[in-house]
C-alpha positions as CSV (number, residue, x, y, z in Angstrom):
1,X,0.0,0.0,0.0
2,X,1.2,3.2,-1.2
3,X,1.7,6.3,1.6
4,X,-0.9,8.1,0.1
5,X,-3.7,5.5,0.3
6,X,-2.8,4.3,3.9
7,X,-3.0,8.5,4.6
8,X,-6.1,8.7,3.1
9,X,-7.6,5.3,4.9
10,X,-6.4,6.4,8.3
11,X,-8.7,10.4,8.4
12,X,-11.5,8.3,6.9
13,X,-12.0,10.9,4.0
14,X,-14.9,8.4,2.5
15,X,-18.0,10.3,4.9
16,X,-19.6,13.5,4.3
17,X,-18.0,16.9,5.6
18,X,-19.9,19.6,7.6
19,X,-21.2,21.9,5.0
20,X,-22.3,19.0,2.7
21,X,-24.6,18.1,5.9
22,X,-25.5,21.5,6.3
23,X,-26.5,22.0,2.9
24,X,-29.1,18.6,2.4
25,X,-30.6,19.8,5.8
26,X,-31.6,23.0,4.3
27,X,-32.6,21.5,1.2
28,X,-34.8,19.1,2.9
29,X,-36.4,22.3,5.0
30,X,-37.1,23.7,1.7
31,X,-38.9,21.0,0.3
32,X,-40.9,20.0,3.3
33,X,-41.9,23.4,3.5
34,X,-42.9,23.5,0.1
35,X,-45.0,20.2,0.8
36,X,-46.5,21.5,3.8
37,X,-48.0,24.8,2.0
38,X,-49.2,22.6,-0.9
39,X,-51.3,20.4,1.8
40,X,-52.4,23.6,3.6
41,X,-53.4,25.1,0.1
42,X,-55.1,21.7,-1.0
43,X,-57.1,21.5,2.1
44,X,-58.1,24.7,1.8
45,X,-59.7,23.5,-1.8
46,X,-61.0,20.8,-0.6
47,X,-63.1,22.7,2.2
48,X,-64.5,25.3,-0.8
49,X,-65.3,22.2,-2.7
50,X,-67.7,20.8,-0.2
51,X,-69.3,23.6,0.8
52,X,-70.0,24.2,-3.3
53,X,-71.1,20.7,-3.2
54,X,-73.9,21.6,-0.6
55,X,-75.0,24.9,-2.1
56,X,-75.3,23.0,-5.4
57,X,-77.7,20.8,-3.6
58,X,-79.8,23.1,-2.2
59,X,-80.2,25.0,-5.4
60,X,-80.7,22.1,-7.2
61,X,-83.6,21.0,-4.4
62,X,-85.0,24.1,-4.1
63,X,-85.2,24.2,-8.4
64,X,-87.5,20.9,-7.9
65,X,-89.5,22.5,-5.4
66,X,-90.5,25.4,-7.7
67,X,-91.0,23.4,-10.5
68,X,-93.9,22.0,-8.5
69,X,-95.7,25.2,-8.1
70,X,-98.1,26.4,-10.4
71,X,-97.0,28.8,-13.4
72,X,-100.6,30.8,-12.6
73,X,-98.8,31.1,-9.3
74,X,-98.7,35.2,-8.1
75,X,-94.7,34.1,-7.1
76,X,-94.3,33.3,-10.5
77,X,-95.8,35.9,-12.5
78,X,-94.2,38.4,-10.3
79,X,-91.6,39.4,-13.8
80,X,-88.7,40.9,-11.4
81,X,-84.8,41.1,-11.6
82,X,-85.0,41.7,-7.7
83,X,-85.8,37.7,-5.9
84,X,-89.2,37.1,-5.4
85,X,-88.9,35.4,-1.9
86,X,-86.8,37.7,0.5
87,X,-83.4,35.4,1.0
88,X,-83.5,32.7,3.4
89,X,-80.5,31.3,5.4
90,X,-79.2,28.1,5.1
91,X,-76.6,26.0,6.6
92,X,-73.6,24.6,4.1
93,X,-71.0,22.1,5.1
94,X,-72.1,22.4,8.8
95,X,-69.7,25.1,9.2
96,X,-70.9,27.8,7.0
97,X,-74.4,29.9,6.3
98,X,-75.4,31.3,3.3
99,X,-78.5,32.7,1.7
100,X,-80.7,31.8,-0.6
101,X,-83.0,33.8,-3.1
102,X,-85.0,32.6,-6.5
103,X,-85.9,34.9,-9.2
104,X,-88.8,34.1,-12.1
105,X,-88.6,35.9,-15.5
106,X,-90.3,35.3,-18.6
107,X,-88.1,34.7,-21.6
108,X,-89.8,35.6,-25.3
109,X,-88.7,32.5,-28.0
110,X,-88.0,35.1,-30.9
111,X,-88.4,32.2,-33.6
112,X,-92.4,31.7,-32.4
113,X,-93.2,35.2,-34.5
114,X,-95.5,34.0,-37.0
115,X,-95.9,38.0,-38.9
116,X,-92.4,37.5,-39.3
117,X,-91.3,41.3,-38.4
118,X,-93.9,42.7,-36.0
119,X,-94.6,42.1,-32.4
120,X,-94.6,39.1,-31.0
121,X,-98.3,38.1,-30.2
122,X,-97.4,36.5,-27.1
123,X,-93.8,37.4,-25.7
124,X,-94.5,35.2,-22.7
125,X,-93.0,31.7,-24.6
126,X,-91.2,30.8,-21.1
127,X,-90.4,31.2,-17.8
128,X,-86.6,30.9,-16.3
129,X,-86.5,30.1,-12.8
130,X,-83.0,31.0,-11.3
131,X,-81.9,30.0,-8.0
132,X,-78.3,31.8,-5.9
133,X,-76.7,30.6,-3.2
134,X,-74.4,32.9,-1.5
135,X,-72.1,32.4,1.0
136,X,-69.4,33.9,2.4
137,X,-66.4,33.2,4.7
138,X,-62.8,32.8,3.4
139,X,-63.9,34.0,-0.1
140,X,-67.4,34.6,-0.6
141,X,-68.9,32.8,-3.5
142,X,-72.5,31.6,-5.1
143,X,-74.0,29.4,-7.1
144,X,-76.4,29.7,-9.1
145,X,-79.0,27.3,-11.0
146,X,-81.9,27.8,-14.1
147,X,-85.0,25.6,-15.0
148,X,-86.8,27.1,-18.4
149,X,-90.5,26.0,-17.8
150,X,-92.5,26.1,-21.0
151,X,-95.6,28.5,-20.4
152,X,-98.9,26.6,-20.7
């Protein structure tokens, strides 16, 4: 064995030194940091997601309820952009309220014009029901739902 190798065997030279240590600790800070914001953000998703969810299904039950009620209805024919029933709390995801209003508009079908270029006859072809949840909290938000109902 040459003097050199024996030298090099005997300080043990083959492990890591103190700033090679130093500098894969703060690399592996870095990237569990990293990986701990990316939970934190997706959990934050996942919360908005479920409390969307719920709003959806409220707006999508409350959608079947009106399309129940009679189109002669006075709640119906009320032709408003304001919400015909004053908003109504609701409870989303257990953890958050919202409101809830419903509008009813009639829509005119421009291709039902039989005189071609005069008024229509009867401009009352439909009626769009619209329902909007709103909530807020971290970032407020809504949802928001239409039926068309064809007019008798």
């Amino acid at each position: 064995m040459s003097e050199r190798s024996r030298v090099t065997a005997e300080h043990g030279e083959d492990g890591f030194s103190l700033i090679e240590v130093m500098l894969a600790t703060v690399i592996a800070v870095i990237a569990v940091m990293g990986l701990a914001h990316t939970f934190g953000t997706g959990r934050a998703l996942i919360n908005r997601y479920e409390v969307a969810r719920d709003a959806l299904g409220i707006a999508q039950r409350e959608l079947e309820v009106l399309g129940t009620v009679s189109l002669s209805s006075d709640s119906l024919n009320a032709d408003v952009a304001q919400p015909v029933v004053p908003p109504f709390s609701v409870r989303l995801n257990d953890r958050q309220s919202g409101t809830v209003e419903w509008r009813s508009t009639w829509v005119d079908d421009p291709v039902d014009n039989p005189s071609g270029g005069g008024p229509d006859p009867d401009p009352k072809d439909y009626r769009r029901l619209t329902v909007v949840v709103r909530w807020s909290g971290a970032a407020a938000d809504s949802v928001a739902l239409s039926r068309f109902i064809m007019a008798p």
